[in-house]
N, C-alpha and C positions, 0 to 999 in steps of 0.2 A: 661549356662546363659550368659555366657560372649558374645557367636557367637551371640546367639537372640540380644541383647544390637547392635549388632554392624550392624546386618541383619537389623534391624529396622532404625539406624541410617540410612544405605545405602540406605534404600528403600524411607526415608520420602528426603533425599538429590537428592535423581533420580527425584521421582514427583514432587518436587519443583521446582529444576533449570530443569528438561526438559519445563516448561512453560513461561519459564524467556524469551527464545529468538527471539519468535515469536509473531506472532498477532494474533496466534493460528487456520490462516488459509491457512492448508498443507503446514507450515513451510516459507507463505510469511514474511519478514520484510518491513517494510515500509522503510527502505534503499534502499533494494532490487527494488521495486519498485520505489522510491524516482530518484535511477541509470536508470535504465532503461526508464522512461518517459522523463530525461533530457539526454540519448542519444537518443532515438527517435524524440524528437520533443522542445529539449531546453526550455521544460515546467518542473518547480518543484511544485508541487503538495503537499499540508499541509499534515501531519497526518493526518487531522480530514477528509481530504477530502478524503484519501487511507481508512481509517478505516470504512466510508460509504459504501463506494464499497463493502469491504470485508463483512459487517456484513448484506450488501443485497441479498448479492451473495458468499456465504460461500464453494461456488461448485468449485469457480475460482481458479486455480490451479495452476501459473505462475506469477509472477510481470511482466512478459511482456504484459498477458493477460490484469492484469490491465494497465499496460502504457498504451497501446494499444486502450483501450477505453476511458481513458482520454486526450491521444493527437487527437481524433477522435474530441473528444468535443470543445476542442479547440484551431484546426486547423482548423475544416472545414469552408465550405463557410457561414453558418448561423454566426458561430462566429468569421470570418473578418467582416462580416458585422455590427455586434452589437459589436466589441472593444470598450470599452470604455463605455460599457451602464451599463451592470450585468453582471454577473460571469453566465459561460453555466452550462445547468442542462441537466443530462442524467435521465433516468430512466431505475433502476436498477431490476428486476424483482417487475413492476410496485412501487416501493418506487424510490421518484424522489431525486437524490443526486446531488447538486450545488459543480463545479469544481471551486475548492477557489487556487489559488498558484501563481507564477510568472513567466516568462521568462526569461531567463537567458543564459548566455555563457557558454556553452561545454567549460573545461579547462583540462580535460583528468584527471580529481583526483575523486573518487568516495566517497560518502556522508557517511557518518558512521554514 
């Protein structure tokens, strides 16, 4: 009785904190991504705005991937041009997601 008690314990500790650390898409963290948008292109990017990505496109498989498509959005030439207007909207297998975050200075310390 005792092993069950404790098999049980183990098992409900395992499915619990294994979902604690992720945004439960293929192990992205919005850290992760959070780092990698502000070494590619000095763009930090909200939660709310990585968690759109992820919950439109639940296939993306990298935080680079996401950096990637959000320093597209705003970097490119459409969004120098409208600085200053609205915030750029991608569209994510057709669901259109608005890139909310700020620019900021590369300091070589990573976001926790």
């Amino acid at each position: 009785m005792r092993k069950l008690m404790l098999g049980a314990a183990a098992a409900a500790f395992l499915a619990v904190g294994g979902c604690a650390t992720t945004t439960g898409s293929g192990g992205i963290t919005t850290a992760d991504v959070q780092n990698a948008a502000v070494t590619a292109c000095s763009f930090l990017p909200t939660a709310a705005t990585i968690a759109s990505i992820l919950s439109a496109n639940p296939a993306i498989a990298t935080a680079s991937q996401v950096a990637a498509l959000i320093c597209a959005a705003v970097t490119g030439k459409q969004s120098v041009e409208l600085r200053g207007a609205s915030a750029p909207v991608i569209v994510v297998n057709g669901v259109p997601v608005t890139i909310e975050g700020t620019f900021v200075k590369a300091q070589g310390r990573k976001i926790r």
